[in-house]
Gaussian input, Z-matrix of N, CA and C with variables (Angstrom, degrees):
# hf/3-21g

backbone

0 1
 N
 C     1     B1
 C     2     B2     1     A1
 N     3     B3     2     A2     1     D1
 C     4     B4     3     A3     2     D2
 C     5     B5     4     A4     3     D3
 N     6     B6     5     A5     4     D4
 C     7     B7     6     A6     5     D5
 C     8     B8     7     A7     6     D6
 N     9     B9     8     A8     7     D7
 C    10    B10     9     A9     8     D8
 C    11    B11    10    A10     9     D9
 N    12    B12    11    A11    10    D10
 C    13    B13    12    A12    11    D11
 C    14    B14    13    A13    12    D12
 N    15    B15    14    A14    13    D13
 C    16    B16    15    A15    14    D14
 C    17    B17    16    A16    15    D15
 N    18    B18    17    A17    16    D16
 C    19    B19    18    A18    17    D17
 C    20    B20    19    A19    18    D18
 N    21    B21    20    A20    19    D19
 C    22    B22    21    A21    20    D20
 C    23    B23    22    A22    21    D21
 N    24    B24    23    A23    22    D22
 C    25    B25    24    A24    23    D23
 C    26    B26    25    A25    24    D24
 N    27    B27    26    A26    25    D25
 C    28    B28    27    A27    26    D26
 C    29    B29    28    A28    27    D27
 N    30    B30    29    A29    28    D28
 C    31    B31    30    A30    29    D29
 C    32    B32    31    A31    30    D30
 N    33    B33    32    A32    31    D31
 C    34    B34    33    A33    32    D32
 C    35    B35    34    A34    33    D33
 N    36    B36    35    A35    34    D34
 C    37    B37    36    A36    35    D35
 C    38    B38    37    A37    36    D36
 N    39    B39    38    A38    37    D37
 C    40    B40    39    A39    38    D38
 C    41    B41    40    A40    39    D39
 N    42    B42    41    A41    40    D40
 C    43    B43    42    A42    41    D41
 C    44    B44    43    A43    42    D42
 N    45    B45    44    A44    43    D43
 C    46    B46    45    A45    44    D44
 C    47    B47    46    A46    45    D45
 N    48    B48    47    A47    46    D46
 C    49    B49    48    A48    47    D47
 C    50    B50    49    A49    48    D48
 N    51    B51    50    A50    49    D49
 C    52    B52    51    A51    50    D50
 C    53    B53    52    A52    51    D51
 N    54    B54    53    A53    52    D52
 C    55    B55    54    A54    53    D53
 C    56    B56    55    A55    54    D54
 N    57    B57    56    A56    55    D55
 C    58    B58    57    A57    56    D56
 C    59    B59    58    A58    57    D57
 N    60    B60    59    A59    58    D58
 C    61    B61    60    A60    59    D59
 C    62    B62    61    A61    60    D60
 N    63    B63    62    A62    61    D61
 C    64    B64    63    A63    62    D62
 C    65    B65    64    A64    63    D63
 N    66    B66    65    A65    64    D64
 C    67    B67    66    A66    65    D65
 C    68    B68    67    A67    66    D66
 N    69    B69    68    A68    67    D67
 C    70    B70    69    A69    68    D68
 C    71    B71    70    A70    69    D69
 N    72    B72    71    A71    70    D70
 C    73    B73    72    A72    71    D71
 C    74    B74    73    A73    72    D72
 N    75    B75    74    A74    73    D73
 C    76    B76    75    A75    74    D74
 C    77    B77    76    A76    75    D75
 N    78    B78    77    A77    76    D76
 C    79    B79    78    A78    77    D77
 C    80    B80    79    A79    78    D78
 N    81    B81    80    A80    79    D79
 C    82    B82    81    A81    80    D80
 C    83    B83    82    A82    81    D81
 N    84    B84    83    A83    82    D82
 C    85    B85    84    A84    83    D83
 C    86    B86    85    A85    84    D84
 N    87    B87    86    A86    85    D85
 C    88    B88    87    A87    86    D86
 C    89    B89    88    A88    87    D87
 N    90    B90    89    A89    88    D88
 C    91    B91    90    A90    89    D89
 C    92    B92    91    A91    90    D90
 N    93    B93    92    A92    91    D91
 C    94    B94    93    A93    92    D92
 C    95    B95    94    A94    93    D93
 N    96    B96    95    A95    94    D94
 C    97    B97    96    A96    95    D95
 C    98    B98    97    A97    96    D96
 N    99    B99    98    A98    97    D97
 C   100   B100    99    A99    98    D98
 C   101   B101   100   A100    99    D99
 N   102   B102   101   A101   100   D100
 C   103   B103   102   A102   101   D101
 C   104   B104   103   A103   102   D102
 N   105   B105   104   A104   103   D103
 C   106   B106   105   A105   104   D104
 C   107   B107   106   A106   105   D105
 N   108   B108   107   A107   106   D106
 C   109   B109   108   A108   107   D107
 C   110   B110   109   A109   108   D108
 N   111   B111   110   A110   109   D109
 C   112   B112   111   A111   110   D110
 C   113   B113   112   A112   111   D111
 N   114   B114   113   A113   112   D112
 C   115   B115   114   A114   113   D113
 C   116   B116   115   A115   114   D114
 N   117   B117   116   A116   115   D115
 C   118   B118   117   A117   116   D116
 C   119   B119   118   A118   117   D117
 N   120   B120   119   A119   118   D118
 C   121   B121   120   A120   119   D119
 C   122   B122   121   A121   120   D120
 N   123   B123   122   A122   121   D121
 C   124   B124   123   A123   122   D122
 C   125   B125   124   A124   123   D123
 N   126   B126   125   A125   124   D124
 C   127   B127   126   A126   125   D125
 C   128   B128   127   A127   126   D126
 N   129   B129   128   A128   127   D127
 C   130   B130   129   A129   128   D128
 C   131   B131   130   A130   129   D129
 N   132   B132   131   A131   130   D130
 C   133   B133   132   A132   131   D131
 C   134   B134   133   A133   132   D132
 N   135   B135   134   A134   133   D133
 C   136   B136   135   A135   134   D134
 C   137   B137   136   A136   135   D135
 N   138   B138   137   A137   136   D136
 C   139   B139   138   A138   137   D137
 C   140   B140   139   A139   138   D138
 N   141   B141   140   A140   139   D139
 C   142   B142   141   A141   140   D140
 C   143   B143   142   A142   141   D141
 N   144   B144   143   A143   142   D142
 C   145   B145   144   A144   143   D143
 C   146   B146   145   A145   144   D144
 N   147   B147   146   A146   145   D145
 C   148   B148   147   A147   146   D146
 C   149   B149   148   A148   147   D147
 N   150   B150   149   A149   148   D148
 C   151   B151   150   A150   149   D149
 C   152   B152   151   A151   150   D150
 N   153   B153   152   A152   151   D151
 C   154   B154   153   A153   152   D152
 C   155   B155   154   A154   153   D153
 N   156   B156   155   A155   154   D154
 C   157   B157   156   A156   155   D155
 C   158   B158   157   A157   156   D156
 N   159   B159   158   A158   157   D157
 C   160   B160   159   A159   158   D158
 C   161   B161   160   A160   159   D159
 N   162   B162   161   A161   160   D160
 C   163   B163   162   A162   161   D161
 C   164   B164   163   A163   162   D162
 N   165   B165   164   A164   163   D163
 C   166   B166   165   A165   164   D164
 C   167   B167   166   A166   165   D165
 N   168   B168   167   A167   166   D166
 C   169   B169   168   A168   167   D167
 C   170   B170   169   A169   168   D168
 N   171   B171   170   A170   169   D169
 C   172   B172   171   A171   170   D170
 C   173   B173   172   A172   171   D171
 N   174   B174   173   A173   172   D172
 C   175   B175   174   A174   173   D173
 C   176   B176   175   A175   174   D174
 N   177   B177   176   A176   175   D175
 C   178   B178   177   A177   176   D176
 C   179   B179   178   A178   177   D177
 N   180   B180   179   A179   178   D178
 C   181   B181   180   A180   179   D179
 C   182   B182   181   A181   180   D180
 N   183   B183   182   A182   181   D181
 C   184   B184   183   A183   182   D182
 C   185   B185   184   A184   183   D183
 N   186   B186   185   A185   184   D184
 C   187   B187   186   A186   185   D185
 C   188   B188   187   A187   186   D186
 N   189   B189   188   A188   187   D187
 C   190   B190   189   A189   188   D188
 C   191   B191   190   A190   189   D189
 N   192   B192   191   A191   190   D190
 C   193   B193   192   A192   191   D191
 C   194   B194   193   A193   192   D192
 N   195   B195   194   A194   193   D193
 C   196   B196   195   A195   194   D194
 C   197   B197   196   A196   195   D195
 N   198   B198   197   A197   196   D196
 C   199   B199   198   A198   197   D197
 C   200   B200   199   A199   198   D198
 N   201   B201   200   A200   199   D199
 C   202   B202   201   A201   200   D200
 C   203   B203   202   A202   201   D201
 N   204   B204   203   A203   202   D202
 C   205   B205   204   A204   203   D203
 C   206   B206   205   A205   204   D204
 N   207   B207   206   A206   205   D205
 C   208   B208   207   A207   206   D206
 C   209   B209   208   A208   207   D207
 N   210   B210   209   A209   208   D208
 C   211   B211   210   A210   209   D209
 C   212   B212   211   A211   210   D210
 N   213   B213   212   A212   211   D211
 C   214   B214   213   A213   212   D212
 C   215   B215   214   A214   213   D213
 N   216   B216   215   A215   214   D214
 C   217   B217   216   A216   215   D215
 C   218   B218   217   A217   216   D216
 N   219   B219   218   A218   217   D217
 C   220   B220   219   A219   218   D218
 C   221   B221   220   A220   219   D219
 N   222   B222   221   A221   220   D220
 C   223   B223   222   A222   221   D221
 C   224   B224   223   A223   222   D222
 N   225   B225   224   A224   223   D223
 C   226   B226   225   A225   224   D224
 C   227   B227   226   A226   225   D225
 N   228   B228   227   A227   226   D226
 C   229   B229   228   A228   227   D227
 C   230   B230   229   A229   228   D228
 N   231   B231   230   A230   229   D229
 C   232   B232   231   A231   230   D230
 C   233   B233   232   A232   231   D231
 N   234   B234   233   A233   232   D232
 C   235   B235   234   A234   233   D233
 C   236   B236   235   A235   234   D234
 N   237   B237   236   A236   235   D235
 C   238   B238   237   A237   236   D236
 C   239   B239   238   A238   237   D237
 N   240   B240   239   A239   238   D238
 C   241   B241   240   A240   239   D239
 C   242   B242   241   A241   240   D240
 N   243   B243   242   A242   241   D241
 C   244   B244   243   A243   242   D242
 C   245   B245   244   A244   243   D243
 N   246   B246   245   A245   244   D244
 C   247   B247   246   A246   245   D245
 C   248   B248   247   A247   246   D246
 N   249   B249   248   A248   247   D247
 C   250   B250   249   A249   248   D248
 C   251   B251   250   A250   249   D249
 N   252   B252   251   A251   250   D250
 C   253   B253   252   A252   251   D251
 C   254   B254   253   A253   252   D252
 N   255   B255   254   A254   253   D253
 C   256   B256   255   A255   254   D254
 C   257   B257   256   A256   255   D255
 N   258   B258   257   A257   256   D256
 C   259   B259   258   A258   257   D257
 C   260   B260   259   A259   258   D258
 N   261   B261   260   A260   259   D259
 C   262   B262   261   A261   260   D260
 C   263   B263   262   A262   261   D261
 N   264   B264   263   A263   262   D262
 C   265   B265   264   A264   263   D263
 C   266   B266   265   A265   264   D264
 N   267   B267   266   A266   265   D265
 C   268   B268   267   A267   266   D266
 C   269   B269   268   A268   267   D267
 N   270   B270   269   A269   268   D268
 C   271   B271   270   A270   269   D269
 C   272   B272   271   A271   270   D270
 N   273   B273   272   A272   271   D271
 C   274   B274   273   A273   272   D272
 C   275   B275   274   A274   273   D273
 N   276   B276   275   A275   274   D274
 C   277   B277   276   A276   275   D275
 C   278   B278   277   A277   276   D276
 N   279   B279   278   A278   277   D277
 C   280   B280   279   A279   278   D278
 C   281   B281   280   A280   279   D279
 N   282   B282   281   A281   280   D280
 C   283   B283   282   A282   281   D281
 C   284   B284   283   A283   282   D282
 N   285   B285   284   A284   283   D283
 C   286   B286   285   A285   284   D284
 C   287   B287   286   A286   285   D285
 N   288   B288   287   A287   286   D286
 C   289   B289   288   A288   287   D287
 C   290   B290   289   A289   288   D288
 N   291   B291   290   A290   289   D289
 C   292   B292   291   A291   290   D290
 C   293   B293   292   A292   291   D291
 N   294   B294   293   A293   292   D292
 C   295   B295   294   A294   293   D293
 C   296   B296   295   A295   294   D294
 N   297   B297   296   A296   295   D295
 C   298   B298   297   A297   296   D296
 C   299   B299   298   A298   297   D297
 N   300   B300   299   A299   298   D298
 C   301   B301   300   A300   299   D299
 C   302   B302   301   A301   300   D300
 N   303   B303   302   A302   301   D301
 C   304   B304   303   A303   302   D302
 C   305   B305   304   A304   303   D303
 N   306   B306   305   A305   304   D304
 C   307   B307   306   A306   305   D305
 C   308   B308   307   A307   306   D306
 N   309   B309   308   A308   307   D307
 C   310   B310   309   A309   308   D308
 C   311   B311   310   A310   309   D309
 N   312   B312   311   A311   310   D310
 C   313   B313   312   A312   311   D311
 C   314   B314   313   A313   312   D312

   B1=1.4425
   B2=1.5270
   B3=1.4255
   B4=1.3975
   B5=1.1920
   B6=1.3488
   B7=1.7468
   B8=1.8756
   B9=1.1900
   B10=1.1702
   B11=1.8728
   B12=1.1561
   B13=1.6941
   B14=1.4262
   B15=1.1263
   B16=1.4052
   B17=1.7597
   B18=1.1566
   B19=1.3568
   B20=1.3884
   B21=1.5395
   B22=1.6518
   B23=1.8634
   B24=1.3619
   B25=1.3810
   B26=1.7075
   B27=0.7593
   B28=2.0634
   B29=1.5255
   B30=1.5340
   B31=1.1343
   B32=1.2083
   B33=1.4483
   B34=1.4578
   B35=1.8057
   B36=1.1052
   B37=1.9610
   B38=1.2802
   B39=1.1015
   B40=2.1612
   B41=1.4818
   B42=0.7213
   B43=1.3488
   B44=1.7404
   B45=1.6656
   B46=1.4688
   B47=2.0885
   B48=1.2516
   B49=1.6141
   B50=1.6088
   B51=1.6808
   B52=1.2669
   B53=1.3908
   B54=1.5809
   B55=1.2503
   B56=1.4309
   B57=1.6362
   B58=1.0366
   B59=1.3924
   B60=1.2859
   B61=2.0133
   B62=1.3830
   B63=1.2138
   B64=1.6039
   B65=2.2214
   B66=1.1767
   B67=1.1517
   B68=1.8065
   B69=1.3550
   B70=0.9758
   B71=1.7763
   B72=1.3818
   B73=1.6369
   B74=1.9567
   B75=1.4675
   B76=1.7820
   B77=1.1501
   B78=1.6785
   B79=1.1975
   B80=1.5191
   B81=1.5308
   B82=1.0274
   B83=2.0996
   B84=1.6405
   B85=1.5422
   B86=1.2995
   B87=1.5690
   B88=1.7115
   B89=1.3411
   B90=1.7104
   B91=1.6529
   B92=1.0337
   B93=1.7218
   B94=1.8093
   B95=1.5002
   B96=1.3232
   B97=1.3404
   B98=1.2456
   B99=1.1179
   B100=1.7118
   B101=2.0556
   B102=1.0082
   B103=1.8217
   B104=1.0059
   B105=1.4127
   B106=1.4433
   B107=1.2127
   B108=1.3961
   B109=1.0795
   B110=1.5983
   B111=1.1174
   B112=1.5137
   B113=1.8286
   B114=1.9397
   B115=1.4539
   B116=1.7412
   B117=1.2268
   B118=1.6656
   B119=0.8257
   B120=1.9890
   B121=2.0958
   B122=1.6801
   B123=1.3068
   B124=1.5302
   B125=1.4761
   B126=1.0357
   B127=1.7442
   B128=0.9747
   B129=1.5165
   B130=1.4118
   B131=1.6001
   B132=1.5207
   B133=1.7081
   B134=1.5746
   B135=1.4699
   B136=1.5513
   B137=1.5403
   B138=1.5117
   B139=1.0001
   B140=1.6244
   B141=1.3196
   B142=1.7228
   B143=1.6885
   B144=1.2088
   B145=1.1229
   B146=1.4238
   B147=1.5599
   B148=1.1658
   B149=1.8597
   B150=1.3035
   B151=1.3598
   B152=1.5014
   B153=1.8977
   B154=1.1087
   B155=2.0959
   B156=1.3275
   B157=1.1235
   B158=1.5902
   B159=1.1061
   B160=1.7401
   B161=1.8250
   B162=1.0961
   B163=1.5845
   B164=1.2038
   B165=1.1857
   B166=1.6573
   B167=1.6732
   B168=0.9753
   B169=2.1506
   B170=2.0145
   B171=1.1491
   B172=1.7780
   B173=1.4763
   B174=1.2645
   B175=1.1883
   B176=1.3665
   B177=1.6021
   B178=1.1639
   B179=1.5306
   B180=1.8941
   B181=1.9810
   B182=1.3350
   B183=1.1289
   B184=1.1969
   B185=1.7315
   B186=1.0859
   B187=1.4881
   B188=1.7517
   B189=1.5917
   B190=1.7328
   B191=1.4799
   B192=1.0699
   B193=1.6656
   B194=1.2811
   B195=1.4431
   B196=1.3295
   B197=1.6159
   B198=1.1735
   B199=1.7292
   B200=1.8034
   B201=1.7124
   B202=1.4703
   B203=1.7594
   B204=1.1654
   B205=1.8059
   B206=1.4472
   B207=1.6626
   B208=1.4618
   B209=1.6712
   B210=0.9295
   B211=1.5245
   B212=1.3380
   B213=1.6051
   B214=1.6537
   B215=1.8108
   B216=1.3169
   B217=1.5190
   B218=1.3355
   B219=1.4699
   B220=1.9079
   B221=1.3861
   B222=1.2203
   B223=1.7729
   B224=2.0794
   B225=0.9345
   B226=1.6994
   B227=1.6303
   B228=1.3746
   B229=1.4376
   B230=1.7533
   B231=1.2792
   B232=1.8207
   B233=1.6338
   B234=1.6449
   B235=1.0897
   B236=1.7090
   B237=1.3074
   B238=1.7565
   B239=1.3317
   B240=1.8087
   B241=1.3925
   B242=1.5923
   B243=1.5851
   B244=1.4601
   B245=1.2992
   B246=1.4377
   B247=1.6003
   B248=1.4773
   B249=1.4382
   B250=1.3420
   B251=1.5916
   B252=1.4326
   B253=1.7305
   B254=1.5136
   B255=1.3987
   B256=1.7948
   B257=1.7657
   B258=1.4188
   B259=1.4159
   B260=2.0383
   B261=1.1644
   B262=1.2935
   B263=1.8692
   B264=1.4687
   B265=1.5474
   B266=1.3441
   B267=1.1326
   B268=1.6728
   B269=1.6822
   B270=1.5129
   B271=1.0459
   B272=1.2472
   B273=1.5693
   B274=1.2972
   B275=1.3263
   B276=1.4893
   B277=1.4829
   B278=1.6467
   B279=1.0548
   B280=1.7626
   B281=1.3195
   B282=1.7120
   B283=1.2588
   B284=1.4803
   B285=1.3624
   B286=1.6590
   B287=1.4591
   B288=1.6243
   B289=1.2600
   B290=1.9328
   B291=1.3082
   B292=1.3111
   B293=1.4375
   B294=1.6500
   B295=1.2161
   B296=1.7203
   B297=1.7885
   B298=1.5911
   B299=1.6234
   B300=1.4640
   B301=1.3378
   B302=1.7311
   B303=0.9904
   B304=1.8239
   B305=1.0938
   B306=1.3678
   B307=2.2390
   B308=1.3878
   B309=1.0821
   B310=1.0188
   B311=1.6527
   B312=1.7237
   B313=1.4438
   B314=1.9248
   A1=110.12
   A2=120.16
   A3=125.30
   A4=111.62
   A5=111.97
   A6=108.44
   A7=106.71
   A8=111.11
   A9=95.31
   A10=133.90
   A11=101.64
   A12=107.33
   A13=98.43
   A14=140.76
   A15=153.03
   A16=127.27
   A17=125.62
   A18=128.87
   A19=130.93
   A20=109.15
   A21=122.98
   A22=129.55
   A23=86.60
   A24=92.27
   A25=85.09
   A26=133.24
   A27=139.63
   A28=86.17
   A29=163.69
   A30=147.33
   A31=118.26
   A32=120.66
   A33=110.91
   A34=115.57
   A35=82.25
   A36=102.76
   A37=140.09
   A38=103.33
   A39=126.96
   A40=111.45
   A41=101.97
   A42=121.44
   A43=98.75
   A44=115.25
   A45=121.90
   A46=88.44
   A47=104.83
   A48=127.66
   A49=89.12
   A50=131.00
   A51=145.48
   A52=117.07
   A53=137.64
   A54=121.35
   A55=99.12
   A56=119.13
   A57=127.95
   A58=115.98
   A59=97.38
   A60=108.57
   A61=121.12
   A62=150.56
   A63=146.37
   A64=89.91
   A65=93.95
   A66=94.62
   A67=137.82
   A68=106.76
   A69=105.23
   A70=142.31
   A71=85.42
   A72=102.35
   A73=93.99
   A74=121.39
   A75=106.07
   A76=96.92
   A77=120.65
   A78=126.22
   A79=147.21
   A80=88.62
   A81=134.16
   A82=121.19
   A83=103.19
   A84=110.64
   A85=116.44
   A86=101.64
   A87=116.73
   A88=90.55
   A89=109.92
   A90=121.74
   A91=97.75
   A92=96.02
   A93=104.42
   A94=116.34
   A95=139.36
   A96=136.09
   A97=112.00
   A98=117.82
   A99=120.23
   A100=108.70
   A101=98.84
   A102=103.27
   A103=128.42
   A104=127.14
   A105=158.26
   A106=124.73
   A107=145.70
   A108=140.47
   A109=130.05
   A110=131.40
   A111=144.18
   A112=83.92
   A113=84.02
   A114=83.08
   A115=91.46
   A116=126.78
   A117=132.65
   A118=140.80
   A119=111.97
   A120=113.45
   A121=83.55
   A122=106.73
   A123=112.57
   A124=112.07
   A125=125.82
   A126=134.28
   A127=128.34
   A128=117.95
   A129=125.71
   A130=113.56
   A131=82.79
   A132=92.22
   A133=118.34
   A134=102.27
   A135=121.14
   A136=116.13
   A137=124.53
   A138=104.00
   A139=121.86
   A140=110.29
   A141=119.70
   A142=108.23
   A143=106.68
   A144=136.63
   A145=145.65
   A146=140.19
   A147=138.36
   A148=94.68
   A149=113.17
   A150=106.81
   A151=106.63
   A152=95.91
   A153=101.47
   A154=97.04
   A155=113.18
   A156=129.52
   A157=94.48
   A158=127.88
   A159=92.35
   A160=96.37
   A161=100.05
   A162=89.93
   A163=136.09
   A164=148.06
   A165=139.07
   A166=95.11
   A167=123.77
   A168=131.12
   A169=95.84
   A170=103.43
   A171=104.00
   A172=114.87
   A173=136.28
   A174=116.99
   A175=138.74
   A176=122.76
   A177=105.82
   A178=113.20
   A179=105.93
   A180=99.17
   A181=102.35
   A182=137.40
   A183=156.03
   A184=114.30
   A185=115.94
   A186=132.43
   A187=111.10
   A188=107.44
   A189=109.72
   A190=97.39
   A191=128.93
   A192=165.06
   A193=103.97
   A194=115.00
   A195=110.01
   A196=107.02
   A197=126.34
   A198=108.29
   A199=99.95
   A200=108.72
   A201=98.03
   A202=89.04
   A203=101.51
   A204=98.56
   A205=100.54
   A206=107.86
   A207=130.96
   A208=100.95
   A209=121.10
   A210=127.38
   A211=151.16
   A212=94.47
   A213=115.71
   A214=84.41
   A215=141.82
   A216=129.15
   A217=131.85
   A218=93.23
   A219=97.87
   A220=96.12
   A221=115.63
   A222=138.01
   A223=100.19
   A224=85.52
   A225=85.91
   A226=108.55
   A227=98.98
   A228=87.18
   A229=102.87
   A230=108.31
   A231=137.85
   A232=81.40
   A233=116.67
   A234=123.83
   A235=104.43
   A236=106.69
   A237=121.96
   A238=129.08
   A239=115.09
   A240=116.64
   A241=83.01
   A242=103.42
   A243=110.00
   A244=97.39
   A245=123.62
   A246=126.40
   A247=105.62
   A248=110.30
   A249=136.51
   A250=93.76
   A251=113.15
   A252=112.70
   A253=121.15
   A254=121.80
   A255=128.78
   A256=76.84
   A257=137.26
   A258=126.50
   A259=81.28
   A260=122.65
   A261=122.61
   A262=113.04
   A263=111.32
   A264=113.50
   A265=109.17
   A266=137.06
   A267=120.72
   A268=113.16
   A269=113.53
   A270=125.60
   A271=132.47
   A272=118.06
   A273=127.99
   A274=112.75
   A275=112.02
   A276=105.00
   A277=98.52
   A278=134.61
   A279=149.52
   A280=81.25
   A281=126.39
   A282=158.46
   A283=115.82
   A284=104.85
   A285=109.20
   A286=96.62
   A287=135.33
   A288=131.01
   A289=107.91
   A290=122.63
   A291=123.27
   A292=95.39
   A293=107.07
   A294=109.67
   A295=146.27
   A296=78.92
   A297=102.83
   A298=93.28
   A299=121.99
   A300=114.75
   A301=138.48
   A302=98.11
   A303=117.86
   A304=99.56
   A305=73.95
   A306=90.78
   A307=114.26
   A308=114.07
   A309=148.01
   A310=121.79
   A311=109.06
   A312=101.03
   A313=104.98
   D1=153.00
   D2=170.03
   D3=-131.06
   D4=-178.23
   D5=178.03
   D6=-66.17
   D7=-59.52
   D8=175.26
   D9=-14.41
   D10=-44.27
   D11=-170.79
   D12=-74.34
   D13=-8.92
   D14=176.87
   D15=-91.48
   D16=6.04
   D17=-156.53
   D18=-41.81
   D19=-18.94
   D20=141.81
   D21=-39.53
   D22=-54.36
   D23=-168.35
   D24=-72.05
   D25=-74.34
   D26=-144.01
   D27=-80.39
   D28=-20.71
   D29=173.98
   D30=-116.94
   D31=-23.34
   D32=-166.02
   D33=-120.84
   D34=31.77
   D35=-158.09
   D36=30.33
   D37=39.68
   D38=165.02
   D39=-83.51
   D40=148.37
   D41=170.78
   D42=-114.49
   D43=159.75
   D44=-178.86
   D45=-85.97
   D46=151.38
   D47=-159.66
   D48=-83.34
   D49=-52.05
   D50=-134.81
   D51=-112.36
   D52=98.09
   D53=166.65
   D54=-137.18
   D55=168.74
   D56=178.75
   D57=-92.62
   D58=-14.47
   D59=172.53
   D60=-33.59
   D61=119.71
   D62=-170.67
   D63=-138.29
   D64=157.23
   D65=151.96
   D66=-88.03
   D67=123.00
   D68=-172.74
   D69=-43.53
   D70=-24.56
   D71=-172.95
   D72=-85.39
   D73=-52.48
   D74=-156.73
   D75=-123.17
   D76=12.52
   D77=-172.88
   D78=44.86
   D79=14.58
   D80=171.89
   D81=-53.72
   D82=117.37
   D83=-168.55
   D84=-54.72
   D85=-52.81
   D86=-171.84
   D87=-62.32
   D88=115.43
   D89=152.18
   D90=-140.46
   D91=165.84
   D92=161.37
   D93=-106.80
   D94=153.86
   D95=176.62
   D96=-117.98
   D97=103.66
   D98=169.78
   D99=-79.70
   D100=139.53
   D101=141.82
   D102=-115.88
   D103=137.40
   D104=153.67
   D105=-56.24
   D106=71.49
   D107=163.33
   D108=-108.44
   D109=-170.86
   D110=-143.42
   D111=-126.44
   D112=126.46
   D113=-163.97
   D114=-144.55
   D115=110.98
   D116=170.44
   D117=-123.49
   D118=127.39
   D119=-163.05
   D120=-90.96
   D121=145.57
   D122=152.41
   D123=-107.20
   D124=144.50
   D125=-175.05
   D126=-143.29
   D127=107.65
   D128=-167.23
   D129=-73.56
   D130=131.55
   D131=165.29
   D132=-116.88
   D133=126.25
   D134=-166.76
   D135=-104.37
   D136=90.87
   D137=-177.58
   D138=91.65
   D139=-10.90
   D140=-176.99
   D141=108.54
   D142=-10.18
   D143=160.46
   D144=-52.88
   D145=73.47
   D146=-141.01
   D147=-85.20
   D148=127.36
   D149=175.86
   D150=-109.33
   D151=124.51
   D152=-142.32
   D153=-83.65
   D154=-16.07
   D155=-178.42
   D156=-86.97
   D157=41.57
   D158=163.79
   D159=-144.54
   D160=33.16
   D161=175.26
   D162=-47.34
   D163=81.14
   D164=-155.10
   D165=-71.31
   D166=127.98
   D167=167.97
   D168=-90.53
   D169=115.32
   D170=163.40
   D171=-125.49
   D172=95.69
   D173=168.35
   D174=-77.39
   D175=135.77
   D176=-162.19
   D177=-104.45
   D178=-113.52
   D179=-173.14
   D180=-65.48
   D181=171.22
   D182=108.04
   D183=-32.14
   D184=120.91
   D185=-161.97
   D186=-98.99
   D187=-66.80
   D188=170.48
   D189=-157.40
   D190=-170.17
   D191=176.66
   D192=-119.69
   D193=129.03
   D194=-177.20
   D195=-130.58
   D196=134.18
   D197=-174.41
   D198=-114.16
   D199=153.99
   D200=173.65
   D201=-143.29
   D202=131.11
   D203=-175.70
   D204=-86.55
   D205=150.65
   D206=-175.16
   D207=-91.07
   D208=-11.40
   D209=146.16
   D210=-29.20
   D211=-96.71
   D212=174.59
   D213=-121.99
   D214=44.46
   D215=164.52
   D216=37.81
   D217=8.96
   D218=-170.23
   D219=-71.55
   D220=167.17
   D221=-154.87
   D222=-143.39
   D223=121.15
   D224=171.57
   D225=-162.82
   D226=158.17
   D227=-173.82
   D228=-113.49
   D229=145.14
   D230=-154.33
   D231=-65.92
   D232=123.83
   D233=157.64
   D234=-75.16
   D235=158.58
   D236=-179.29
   D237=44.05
   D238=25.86
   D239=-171.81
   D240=-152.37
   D241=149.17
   D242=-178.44
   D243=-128.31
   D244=-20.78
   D245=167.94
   D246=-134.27
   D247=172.31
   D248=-167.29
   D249=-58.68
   D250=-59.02
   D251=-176.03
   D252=-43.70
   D253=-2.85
   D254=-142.76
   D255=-124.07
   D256=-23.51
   D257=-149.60
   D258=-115.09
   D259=-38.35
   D260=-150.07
   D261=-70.17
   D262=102.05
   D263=-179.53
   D264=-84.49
   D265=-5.28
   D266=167.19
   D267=-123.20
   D268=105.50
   D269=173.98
   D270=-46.85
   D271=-40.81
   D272=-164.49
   D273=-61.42
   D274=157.93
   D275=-175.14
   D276=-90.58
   D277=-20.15
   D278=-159.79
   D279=-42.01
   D280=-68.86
   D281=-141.54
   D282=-79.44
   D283=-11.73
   D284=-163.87
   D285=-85.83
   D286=133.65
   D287=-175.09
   D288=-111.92
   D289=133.91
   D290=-179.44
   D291=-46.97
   D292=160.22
   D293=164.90
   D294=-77.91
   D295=-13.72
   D296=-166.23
   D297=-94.50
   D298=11.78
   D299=-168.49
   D300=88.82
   D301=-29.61
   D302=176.37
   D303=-35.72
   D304=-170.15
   D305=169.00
   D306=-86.01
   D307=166.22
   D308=149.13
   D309=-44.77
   D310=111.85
   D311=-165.20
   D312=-67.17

């Protein structure tokens, strides 16, 4: 899976509701999941000249998943998932909750 198959989560600001992820140490639900990926500005130089307007943004692989519980703060990084899409067990969009809390589209 990639972000693409998801267009909620990456455009419409949901996140998927469902993972089996716990923290390892208190086993604890409430975590956060970061990803790590490979991320590069290219910047033209004109003349000796750094142009400060032309930054190109490319992001590249995806690197790991990292979880840190809101709990006990432990930090570990997500065996067998390198992004959020690789951890997520309920597909449906019904289920996907805004991030800011609202409703439900």
């Amino acid at each position: 899976m990639k972000r693409s198959d998801f267009p909620e989560a990456v455009n419409g600001g949901f996140t998927p509701a469902t993972t089996k992820i716990r923290c390892p140490k208190c086993k604890s639900k409430d975590i956060s999941l970061s990803e790590t990926m490979e991320a590069f500005t290219v910047w033209d130089v004109v003349s000796g000249r750094l142009n400060r307007a032309g930054g190109i943004h490319e992001f590249g692989s995806y690197i790991n998943l990292n979880g840190q519980c809101s709990k006990c703060r432990h930090c570990w990084k997500v065996r067998g998932a390198i992004q959020i899409t690789d951890a997520v067990t309920e597909l449906d969009p019904k289920t996907f909750l805004p991030i800011d809390g609202g409703e439900r589209p």
